[in-house]
Backbone as a chain_set.jsonl record, in Angstrom:
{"seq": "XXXXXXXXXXXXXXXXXXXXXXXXXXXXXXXXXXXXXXXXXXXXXXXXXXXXXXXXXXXXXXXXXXXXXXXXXXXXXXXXXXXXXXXXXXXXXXXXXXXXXXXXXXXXXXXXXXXXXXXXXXXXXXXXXXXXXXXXXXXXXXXXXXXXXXXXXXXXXXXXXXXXXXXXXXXXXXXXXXXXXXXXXXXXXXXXXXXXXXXXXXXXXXXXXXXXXXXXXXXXXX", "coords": {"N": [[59.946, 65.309, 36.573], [61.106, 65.21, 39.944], [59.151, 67.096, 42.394], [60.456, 69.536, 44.771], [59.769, 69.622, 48.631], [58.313, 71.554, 51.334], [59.111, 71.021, 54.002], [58.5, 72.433, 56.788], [56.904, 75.732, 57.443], [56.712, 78.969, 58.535], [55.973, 82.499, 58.989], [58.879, 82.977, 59.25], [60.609, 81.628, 57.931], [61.337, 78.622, 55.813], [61.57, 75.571, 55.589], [63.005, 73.131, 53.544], [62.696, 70.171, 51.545], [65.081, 68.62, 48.903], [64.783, 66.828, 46.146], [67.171, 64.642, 44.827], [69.425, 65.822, 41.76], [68.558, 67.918, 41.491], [69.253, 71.449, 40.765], [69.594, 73.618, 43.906], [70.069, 76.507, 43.655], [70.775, 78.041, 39.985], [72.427, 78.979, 37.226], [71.707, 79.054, 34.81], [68.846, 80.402, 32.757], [67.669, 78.486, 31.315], [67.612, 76.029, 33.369], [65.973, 74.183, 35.238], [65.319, 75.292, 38.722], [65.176, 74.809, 42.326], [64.817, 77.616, 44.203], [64.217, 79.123, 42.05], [61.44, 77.874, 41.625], [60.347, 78.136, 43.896], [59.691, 80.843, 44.231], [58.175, 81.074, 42.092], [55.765, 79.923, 43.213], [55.322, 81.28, 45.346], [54.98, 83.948, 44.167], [52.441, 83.135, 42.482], [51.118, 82.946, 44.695], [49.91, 84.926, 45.566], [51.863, 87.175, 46.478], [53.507, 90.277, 46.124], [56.121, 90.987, 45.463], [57.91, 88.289, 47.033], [60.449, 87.876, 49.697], [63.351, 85.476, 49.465], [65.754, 83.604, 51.529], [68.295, 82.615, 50.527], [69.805, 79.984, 52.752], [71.798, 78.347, 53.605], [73.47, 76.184, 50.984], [72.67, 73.004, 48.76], [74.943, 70.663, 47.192], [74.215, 69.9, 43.349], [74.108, 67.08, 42.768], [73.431, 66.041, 45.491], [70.548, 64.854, 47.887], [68.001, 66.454, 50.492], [67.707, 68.443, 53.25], [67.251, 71.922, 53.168], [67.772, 75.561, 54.121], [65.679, 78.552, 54.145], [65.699, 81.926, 54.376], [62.523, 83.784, 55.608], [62.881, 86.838, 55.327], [65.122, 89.408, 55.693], [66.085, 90.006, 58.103], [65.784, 87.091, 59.499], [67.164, 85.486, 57.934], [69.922, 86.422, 58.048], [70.111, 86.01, 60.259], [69.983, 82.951, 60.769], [71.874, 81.853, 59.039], [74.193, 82.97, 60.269], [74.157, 81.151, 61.936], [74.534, 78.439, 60.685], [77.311, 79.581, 59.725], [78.793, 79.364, 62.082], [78.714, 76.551, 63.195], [77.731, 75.777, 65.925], [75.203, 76.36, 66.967], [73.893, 75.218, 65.236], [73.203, 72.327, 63.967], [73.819, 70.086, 61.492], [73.038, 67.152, 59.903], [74.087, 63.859, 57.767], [73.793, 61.568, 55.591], [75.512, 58.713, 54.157], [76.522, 56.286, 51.489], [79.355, 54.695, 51.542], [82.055, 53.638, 49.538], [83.613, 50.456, 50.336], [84.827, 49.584, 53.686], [85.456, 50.821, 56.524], [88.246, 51.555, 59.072], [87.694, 51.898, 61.722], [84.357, 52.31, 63.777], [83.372, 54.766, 64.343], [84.612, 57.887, 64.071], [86.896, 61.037, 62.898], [87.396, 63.166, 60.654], [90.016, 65.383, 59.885], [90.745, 67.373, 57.555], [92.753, 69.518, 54.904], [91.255, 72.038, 52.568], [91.494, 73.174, 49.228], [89.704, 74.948, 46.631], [89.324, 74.8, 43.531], [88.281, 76.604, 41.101], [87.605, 76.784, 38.377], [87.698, 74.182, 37.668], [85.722, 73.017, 39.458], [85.917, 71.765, 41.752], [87.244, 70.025, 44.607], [90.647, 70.187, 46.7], [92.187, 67.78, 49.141], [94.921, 69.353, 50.855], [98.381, 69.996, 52.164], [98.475, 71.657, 55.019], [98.397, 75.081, 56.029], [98.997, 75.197, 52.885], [98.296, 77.843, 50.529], [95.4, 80.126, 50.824], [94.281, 77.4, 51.79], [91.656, 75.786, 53.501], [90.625, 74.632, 56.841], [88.679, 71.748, 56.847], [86.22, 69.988, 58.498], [84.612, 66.779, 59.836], [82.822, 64.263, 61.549], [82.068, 60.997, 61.534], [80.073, 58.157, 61.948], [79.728, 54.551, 62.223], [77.176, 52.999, 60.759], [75.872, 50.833, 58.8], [77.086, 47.71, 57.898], [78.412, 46.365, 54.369], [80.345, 44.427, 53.688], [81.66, 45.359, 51.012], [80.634, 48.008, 51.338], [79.792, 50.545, 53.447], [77.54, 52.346, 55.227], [76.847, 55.417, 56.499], [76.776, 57.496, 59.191], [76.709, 60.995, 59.852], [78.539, 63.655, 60.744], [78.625, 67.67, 60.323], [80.998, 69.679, 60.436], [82.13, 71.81, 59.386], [81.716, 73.945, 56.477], [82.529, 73.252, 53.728], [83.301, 73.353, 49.856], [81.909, 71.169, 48.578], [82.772, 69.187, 50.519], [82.841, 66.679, 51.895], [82.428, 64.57, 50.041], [85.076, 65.339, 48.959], [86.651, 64.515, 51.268], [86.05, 61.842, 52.007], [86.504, 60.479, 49.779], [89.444, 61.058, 49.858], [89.984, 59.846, 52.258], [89.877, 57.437, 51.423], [87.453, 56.26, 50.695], [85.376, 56.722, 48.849], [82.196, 58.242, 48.155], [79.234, 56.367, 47.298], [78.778, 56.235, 43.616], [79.569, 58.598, 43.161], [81.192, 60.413, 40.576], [82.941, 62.387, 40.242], [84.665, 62.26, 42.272], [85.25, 59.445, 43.034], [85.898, 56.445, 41.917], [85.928, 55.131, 38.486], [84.579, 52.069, 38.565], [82.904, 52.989, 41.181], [79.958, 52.341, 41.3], [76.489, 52.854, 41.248], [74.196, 54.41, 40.402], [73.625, 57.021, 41.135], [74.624, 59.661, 43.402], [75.293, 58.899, 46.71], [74.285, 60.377, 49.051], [73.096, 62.534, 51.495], [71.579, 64.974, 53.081], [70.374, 64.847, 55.567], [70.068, 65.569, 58.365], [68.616, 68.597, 60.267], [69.303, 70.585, 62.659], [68.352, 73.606, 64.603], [68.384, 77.034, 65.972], [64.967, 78.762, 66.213], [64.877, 81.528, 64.739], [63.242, 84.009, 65.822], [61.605, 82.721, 67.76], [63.227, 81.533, 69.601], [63.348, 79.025, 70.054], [64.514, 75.743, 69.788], [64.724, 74.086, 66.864], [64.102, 70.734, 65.007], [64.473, 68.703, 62.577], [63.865, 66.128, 60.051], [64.699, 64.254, 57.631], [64.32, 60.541, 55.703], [67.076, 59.266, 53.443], [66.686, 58.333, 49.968], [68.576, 56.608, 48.847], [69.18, 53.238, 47.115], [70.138, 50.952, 49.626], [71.554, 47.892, 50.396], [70.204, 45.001, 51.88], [69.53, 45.053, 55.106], [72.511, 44.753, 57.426], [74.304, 43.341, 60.342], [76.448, 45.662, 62.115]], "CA": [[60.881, 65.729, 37.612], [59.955, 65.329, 41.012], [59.297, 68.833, 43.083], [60.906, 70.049, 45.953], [58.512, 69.46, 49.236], [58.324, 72.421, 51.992], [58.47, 70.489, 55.148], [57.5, 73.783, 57.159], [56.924, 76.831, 57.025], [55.947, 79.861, 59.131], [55.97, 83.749, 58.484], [59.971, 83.76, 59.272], [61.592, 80.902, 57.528], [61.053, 77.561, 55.197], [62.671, 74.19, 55.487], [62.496, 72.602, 51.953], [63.431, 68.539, 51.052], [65.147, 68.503, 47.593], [65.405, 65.481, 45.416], [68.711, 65.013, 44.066], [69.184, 66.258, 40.579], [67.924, 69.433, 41.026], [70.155, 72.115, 41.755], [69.325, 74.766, 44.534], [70.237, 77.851, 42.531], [70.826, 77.834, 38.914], [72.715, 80.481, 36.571], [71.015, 79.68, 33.469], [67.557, 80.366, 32.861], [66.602, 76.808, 30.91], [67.756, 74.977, 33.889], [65.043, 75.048, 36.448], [66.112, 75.135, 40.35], [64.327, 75.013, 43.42], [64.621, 78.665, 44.645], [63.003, 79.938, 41.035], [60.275, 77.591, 41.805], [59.62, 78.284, 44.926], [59.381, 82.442, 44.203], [57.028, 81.102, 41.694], [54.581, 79.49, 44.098], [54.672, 82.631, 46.479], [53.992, 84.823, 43.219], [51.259, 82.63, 42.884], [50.083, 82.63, 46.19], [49.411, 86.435, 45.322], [52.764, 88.056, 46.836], [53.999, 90.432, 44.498], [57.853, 90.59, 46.041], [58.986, 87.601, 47.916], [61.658, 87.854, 50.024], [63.088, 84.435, 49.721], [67.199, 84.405, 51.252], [68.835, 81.109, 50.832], [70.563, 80.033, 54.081], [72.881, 76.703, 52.828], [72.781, 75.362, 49.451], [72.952, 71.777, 48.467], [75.122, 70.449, 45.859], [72.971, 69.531, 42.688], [73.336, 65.562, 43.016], [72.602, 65.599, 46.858], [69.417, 64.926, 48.384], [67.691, 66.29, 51.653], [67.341, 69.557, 53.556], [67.994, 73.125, 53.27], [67.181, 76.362, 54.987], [65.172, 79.563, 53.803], [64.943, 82.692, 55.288], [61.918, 84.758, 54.409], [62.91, 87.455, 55.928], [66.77, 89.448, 55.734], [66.562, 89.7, 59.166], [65.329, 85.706, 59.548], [68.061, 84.839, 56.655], [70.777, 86.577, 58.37], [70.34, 85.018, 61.891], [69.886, 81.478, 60.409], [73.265, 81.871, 58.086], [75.214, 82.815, 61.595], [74.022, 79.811, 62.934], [75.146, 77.784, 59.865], [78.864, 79.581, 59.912], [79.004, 78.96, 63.564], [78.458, 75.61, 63.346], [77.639, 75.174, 67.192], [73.865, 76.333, 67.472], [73.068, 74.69, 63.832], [73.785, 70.935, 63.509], [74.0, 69.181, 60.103], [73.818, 65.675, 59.582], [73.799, 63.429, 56.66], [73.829, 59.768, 55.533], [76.185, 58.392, 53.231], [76.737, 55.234, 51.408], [80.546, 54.548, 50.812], [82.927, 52.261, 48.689], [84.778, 49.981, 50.888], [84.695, 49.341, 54.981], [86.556, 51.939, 57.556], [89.1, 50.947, 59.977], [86.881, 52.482, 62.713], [83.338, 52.663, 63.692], [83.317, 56.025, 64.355], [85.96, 58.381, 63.911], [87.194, 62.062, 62.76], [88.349, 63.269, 59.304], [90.169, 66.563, 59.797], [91.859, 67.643, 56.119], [92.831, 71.192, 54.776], [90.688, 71.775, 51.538], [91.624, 74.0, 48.583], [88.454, 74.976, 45.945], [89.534, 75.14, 42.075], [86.656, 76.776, 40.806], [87.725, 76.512, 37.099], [87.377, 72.744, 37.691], [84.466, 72.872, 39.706], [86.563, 70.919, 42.446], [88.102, 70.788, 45.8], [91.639, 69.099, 46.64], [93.008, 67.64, 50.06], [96.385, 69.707, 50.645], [98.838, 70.185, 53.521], [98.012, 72.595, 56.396], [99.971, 75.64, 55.438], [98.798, 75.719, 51.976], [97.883, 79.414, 50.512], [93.985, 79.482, 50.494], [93.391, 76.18, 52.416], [90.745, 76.168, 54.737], [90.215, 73.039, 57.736], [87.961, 70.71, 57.073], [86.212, 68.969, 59.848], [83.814, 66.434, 60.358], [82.481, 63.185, 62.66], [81.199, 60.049, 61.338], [79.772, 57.069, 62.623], [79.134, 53.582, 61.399], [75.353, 52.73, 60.572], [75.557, 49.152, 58.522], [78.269, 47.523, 57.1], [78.432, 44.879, 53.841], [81.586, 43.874, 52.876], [82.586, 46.462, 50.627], [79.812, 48.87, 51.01], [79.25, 51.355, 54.362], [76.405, 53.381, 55.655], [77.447, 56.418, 57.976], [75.868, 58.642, 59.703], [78.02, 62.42, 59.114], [77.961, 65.249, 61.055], [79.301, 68.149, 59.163], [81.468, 70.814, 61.484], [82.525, 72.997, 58.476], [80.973, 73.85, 55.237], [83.695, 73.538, 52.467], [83.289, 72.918, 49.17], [82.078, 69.565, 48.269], [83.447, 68.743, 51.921], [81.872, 65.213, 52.436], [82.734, 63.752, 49.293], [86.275, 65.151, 48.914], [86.924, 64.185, 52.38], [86.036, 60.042, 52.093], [87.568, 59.865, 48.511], [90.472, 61.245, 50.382], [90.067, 58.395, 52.735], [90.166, 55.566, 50.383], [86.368, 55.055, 51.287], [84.2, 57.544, 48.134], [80.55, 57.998, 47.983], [78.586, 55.519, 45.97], [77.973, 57.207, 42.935], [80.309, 59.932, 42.342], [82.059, 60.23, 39.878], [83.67, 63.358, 40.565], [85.539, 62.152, 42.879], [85.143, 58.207, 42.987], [86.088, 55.398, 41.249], [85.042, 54.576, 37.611], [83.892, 51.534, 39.251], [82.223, 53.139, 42.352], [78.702, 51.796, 41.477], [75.419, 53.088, 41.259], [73.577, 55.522, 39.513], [73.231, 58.451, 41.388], [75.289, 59.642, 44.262], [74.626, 58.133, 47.301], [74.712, 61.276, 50.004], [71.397, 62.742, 51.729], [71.734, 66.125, 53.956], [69.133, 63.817, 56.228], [68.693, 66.262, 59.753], [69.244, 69.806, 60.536], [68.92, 70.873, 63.817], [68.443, 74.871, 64.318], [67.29, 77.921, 66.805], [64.312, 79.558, 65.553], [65.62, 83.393, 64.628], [62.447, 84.878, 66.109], [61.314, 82.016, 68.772], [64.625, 81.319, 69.648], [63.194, 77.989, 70.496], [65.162, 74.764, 68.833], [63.86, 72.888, 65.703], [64.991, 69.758, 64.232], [64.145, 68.06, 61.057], [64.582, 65.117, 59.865], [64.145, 62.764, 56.269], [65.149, 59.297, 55.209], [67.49, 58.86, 52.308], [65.515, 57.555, 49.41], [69.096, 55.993, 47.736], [69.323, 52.096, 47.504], [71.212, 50.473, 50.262], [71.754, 46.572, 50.427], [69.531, 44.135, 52.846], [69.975, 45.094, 56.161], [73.313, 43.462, 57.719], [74.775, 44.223, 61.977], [78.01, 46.181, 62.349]], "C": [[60.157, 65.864, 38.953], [60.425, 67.013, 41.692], [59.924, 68.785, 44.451], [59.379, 69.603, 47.061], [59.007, 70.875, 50.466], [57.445, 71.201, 53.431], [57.988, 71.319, 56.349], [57.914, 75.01, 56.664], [56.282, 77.588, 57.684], [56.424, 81.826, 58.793], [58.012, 83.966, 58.573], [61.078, 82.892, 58.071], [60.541, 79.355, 56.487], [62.114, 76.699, 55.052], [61.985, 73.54, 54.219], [63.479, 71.32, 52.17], [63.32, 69.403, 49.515], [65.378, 67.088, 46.847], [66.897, 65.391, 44.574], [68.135, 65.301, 42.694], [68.845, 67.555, 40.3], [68.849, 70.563, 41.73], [69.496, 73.585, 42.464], [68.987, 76.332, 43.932], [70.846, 77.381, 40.57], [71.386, 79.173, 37.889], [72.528, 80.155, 35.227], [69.812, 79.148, 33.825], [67.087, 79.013, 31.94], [66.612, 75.903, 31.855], [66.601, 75.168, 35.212], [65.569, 74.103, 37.927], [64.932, 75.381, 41.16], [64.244, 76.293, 43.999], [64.116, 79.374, 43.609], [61.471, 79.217, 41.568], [59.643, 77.894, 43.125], [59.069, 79.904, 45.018], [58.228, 82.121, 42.857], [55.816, 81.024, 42.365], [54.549, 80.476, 44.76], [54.337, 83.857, 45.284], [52.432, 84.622, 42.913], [50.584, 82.701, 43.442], [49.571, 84.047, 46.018], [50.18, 87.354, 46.238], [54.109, 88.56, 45.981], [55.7, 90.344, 44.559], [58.312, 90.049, 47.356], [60.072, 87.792, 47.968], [62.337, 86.199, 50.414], [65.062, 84.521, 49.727], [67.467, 82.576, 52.016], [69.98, 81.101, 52.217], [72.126, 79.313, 53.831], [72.175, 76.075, 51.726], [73.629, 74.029, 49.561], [73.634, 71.376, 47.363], [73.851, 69.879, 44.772], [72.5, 67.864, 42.64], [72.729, 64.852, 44.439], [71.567, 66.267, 46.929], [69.34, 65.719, 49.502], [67.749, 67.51, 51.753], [67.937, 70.931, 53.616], [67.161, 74.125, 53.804], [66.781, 77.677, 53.799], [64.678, 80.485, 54.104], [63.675, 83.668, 54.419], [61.856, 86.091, 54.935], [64.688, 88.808, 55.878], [66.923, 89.089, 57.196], [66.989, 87.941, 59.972], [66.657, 84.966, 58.805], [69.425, 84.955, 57.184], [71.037, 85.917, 59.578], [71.04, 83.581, 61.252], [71.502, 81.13, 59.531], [74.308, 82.409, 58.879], [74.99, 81.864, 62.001], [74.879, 78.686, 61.949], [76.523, 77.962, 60.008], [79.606, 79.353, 61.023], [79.539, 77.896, 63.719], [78.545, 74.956, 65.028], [75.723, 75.574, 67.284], [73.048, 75.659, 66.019], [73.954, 73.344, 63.997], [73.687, 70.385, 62.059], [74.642, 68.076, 59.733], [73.374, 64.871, 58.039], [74.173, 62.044, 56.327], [74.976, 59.584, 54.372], [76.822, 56.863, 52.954], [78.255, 55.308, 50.642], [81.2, 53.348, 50.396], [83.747, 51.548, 49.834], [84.546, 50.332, 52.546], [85.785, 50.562, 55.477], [86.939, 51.145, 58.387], [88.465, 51.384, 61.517], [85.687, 52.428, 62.691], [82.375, 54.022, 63.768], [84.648, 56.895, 64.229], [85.691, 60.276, 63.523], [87.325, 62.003, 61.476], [88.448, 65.316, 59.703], [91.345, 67.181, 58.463], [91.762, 69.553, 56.231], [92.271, 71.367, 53.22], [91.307, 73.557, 50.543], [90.362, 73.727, 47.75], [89.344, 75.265, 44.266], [88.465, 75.516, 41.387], [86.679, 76.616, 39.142], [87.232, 75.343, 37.044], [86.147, 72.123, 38.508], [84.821, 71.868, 41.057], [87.309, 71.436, 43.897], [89.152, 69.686, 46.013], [91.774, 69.513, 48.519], [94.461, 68.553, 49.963], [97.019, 70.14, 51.577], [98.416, 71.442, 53.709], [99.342, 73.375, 55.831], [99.635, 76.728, 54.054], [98.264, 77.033, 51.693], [96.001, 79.014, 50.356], [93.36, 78.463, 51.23], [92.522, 76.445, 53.51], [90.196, 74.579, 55.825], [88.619, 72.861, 57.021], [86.908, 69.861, 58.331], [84.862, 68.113, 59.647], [83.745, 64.886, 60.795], [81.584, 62.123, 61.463], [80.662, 59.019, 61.714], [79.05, 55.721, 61.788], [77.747, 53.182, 61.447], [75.612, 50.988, 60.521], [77.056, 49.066, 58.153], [77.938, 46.305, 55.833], [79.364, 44.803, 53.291], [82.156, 45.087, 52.267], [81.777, 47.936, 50.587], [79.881, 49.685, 52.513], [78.069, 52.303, 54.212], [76.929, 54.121, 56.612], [76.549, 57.031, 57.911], [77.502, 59.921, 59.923], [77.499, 63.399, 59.919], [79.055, 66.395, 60.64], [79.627, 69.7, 60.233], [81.741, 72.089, 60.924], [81.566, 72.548, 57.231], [81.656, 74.386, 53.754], [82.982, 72.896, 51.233], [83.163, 71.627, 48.555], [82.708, 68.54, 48.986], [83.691, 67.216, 51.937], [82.853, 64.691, 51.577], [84.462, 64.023, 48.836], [86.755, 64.366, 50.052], [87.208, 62.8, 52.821], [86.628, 59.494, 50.935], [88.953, 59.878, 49.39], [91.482, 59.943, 51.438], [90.279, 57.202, 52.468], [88.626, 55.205, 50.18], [85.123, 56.295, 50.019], [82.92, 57.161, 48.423], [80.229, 57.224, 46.382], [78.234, 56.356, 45.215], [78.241, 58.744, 42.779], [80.939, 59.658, 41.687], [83.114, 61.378, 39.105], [84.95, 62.896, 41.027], [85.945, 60.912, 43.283], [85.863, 57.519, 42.123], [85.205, 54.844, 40.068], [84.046, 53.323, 37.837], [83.299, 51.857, 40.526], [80.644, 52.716, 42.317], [77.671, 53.103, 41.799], [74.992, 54.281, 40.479], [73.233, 57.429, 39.697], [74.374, 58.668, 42.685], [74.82, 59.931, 45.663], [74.722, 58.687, 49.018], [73.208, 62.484, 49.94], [71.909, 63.56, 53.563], [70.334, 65.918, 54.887], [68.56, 64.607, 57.656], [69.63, 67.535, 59.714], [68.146, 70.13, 61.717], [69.081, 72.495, 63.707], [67.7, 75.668, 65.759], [66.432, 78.641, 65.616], [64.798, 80.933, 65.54], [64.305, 84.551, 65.609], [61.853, 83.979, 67.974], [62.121, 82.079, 69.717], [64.633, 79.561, 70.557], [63.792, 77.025, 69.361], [64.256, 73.855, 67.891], [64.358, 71.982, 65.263], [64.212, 69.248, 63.123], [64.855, 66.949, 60.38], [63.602, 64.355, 58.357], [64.821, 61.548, 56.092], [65.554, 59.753, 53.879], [66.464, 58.163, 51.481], [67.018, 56.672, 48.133], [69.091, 54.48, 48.432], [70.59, 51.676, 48.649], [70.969, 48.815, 50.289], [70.81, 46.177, 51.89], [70.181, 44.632, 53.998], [71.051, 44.159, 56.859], [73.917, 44.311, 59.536], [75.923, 44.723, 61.109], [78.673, 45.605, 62.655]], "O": [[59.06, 66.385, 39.157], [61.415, 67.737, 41.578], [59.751, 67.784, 45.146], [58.266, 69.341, 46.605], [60.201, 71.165, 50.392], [56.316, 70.809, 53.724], [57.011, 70.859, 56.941], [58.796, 75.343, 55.872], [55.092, 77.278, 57.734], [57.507, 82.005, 58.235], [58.504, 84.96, 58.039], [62.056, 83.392, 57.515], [59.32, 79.211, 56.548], [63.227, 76.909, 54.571], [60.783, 73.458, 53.964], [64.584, 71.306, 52.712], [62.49, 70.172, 49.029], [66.317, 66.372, 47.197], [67.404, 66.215, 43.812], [66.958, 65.171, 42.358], [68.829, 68.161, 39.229], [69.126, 70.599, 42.928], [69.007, 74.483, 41.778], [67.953, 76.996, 43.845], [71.268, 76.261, 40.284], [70.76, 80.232, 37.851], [73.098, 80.852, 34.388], [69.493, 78.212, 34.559], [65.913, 78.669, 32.071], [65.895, 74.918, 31.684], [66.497, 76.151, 35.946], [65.961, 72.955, 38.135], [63.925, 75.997, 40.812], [63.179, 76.242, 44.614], [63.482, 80.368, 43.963], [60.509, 79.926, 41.864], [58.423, 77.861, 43.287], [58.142, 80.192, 45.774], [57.404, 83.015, 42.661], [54.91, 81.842, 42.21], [53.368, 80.792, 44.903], [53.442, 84.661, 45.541], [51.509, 85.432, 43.002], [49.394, 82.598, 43.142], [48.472, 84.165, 46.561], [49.558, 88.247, 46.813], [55.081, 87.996, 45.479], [56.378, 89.695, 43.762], [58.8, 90.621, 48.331], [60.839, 87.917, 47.013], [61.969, 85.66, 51.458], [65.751, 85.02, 48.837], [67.191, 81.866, 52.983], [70.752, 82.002, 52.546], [73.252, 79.805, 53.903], [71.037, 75.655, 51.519], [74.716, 73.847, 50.109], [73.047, 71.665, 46.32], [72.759, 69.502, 45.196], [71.373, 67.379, 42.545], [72.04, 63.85, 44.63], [71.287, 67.4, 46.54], [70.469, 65.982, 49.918], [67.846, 68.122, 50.689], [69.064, 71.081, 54.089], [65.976, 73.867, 54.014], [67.428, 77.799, 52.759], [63.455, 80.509, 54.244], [63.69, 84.109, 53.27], [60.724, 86.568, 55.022], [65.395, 88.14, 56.633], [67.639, 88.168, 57.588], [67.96, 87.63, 60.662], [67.048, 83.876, 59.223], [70.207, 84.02, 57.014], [72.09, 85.338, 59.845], [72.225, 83.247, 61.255], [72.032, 80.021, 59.602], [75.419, 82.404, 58.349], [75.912, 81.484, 62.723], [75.839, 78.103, 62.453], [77.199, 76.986, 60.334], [80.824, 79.169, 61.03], [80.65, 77.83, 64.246], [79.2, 73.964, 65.349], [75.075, 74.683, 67.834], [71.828, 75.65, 65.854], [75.178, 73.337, 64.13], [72.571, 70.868, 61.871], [75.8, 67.804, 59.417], [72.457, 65.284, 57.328], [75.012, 61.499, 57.044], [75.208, 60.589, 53.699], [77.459, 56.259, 53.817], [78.43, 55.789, 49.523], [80.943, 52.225, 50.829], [84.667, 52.239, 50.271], [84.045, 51.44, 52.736], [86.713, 51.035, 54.821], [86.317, 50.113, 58.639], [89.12, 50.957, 62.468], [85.322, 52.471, 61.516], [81.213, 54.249, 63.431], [85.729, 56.315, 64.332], [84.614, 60.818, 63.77], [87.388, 60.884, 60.967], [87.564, 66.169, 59.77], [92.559, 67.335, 58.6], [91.218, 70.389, 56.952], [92.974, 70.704, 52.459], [91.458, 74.669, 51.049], [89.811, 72.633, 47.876], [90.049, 76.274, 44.257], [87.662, 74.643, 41.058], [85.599, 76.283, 38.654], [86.219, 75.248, 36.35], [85.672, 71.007, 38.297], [83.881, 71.149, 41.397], [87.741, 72.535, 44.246], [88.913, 68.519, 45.702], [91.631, 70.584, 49.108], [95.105, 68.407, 48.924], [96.311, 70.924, 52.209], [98.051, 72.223, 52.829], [100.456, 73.018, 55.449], [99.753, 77.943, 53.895], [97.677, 77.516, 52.661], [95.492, 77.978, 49.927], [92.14, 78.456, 51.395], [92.744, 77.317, 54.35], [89.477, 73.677, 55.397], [87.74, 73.692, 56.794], [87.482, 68.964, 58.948], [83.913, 68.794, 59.259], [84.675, 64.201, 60.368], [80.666, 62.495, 60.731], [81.676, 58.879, 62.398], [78.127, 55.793, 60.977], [77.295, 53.081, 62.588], [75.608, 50.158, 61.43], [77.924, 49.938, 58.107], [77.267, 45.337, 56.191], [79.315, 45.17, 52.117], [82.995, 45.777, 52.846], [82.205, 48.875, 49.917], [80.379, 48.711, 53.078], [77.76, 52.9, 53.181], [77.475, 53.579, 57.573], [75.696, 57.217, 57.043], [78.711, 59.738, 60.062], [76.375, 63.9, 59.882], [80.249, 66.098, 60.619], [78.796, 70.514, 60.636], [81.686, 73.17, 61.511], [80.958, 71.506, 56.985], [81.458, 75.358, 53.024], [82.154, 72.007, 51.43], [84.121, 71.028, 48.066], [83.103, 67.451, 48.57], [84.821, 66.731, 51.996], [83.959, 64.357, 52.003], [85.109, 63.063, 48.418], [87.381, 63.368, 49.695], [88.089, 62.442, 53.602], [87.159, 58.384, 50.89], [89.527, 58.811, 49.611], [92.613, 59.458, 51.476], [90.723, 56.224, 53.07], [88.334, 54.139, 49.638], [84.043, 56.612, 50.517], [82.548, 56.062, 48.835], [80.594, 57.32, 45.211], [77.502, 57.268, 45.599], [77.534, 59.695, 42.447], [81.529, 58.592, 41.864], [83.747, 61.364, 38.049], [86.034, 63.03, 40.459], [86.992, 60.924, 43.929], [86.612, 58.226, 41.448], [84.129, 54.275, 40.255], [82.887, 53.392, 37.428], [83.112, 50.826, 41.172], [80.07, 52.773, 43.405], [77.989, 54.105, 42.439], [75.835, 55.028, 39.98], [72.892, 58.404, 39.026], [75.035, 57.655, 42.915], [74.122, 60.911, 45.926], [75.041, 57.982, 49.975], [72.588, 63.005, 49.013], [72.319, 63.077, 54.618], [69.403, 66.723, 54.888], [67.416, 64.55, 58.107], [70.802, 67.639, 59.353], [66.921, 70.043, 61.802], [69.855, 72.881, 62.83], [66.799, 75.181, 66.442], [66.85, 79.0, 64.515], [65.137, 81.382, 66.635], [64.577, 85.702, 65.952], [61.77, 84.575, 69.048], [61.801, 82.681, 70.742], [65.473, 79.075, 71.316], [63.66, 77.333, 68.176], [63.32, 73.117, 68.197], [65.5, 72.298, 64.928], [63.068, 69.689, 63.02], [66.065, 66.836, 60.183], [62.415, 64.082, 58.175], [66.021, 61.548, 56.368], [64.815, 60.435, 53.169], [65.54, 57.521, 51.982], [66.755, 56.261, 47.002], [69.035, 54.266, 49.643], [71.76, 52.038, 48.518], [69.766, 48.593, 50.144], [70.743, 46.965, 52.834], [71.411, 44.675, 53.966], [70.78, 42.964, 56.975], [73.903, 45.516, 59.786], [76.272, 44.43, 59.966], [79.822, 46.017, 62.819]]}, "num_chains": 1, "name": "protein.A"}
């Protein structure tokens, strides 16, 4: 299994890459998650109670970056900036089924969460519970029936992304949550790729950035 990587890290906070597959938190103890392992390594390091306060968690089949305060105070800033969504950016790549009628565009839906089912549904504005939706995408590549976007993510609903482009007609490669028995590929094909942020203590801006590591087709224009 590959490990989590800690792309920095200073006395207030830690930005961690995850590989897909691994899920953030974990509520049984055989399954191992990236926030046990990482309170291992600072036990390790010879600190007997880390404070380690997740900011945004990643679903378990997406890739790419998440936040960690080590701090409450550090944890709590950084997790206003996230619910804000104006001094925290969050973008992300995604390879979908099928071409868009636009090169850039909107998707604004109203999302309900079924937590029995582990699921979130599109449902009119109105509904009891629903909560907006929002976010921006933009075309990267195109091949025929495949897209690359670039995602920037305005709210932080439930499995947002990928309800959001099924919804569209246009799923992520490689769900099969919410995709098409035929949607192709092996893993699902969505990578939480930059997060922009103020430092909680600096209050100077950080950004961060990884490549996707899922297959995409030969480079082709837009």
């Amino acid at each position: 299994m590959e490990k989590y990587k800690i792309l920095h890290e200073d006395k207030d906070l830690l930005v961690i890459y995850k590989p897909p597959g691994i899920p953030v938190q974990s509520a049984k103890p055989s399954v191992p998650d990236v926030m046990s392992m990482l309170c291992n390594e600072f036990l390790e390091r010879g600190e007997k109670k880390p404070y380690l306060g997740l900011v945004n968690r990643l679903d378990q089949p997406v890739e790419g970056i998440f936040l960690v305060g080590k701090s409450e105070k550090a944890a709590a800033d950084l997790s206003r900036q996230a619910g804000e969504h104006t001094k925290m950016e969050k973008w992300y790549q995604a390879l979908v089924c099928g071409p868009l009628p636009q090169k850039e565009g909107a998707l604004v839906d109203y999302l309900v969460k079924d937590s029995r089912a582990n699921r979130s549904l599109v449902v009119p504005a109105g509904t009891k519970g629903a909560k907006q939706s929002r976010l921006q995408y933009e075309l990267l590549q195109a091949w025929g029936d495949k897209s690359l976007l670039k995602i920037r993510l305005f709210t932080g609903r439930h499995h947002q992304i990928r309800v959001q482009f099924a919804h569209a007609g246009v799923p992520i490669v490689g769900d099969r949550k919410y995709g098409k028995s035929d949607a192709g590929g092996s893993r699902l094909c969505l990578c939480a790729c930059k997060i922009v942020f103020i430092h909680p203590r600096t209050r100077k801006a950080m950004a961060f950035q990884v490549e996707p590591t899922f297959p995409v087709p030969p480079t082709a224009p837009v």
